[in-house]
C-alpha positions in Angstrom: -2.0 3.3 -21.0 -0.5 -0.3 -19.7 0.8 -1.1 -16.8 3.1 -3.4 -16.9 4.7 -4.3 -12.9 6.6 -7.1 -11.7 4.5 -8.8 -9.2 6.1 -8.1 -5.2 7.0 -11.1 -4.1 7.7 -12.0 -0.5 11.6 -12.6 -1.2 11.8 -10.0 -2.9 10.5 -7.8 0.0 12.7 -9.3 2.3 15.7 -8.6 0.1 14.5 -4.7 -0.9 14.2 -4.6 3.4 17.7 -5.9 3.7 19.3 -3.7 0.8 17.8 -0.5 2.8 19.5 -2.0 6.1 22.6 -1.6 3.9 22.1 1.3 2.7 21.2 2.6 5.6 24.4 1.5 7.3 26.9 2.9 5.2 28.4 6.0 4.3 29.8 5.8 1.4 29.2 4.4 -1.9 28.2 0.6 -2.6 28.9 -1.4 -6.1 26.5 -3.3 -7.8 28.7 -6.2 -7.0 29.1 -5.3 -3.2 25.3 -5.1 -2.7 24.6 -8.5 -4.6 27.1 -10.2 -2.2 25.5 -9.1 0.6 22.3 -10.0 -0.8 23.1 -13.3 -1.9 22.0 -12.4 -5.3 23.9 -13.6 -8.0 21.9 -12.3 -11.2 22.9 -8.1 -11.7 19.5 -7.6 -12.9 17.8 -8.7 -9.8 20.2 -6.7 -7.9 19.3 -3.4 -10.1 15.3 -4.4 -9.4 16.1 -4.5 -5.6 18.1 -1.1 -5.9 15.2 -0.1 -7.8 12.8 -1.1 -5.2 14.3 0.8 -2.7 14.8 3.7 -4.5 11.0 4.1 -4.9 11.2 4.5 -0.8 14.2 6.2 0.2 16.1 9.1 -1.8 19.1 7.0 -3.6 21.6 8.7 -5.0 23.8 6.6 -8.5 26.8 7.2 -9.7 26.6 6.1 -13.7 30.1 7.1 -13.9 31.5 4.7 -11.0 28.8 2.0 -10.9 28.1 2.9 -7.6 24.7 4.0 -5.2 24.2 5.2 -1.7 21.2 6.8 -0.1 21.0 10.4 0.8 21.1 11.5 4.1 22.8 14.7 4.9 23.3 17.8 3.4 26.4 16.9 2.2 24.5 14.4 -0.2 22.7 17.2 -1.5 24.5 17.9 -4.9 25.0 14.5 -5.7 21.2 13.8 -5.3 20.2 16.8 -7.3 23.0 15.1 -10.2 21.2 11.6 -9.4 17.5 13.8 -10.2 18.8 14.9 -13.8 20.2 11.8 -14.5 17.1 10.0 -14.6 14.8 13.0 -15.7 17.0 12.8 -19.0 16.6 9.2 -18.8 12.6 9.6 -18.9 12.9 12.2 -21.9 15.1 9.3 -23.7 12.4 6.6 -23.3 9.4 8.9 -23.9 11.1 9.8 -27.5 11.1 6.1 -28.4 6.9 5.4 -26.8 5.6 7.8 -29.6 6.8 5.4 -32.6 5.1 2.5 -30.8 1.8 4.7 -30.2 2.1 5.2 -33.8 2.2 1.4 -35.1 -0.5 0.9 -32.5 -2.7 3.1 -34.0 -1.1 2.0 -37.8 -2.5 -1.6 -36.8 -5.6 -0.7 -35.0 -6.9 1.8 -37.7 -6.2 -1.3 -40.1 -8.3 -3.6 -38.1 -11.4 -1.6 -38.4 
């Protein structure tokens, strides 16, 4: 039904290119606060929307528990990806439950406006 994107702009190409860099150099896990630094991002949301960005790419693994994310790369990573999978599955089952009561008023309205 909509789409609703934020537009990509150049900067924030640049930054998702520099957050994979990152990612890409390290092993272990990265903070939220760690990655803005680095970043020169101040705002938490636009660091999530860069993380996010990337993760459409390359296979991210987050930690909800300790706030943290790092990509996937080895075998090793392989149960912690699989955790990172059901995580947001169970996220998209959670938002889909609260779409059908908009649908709903949508319809409520439009059938209204006939």
């Amino acid at each position: 039904e909509m789409k609703i994107e934020k537009p990509l702009t150049e900067k924030m190409r640049e930054k998702a290119n520099a957050c994979y860099r990152l990612f890409r150099d390290t092993d272990g896990y990265l903070t939220k606060s760690e990655i803005g630094e680095y970043l020169s991002l101040k705002d938490e949301r636009q660091v999530r929307d860069v993380i996010s960005l990337v993760a459409t790419k390359v296979p991210i693994i987050s930690k909800s528990n300790s706030k943290g994310y790092k990509m996937a790369k080895t075998a090793a990573d392989y149960d912690e990806a699989m955790n990172t999978w059901a995580e947001l599955s169970s996220r998209m089952e959670q938002l889909e439950k609260r779409i059908y009561p908009l649908i709903k008023f949508k319809d409520k309205i439009k059938g209204e406006q006939k």
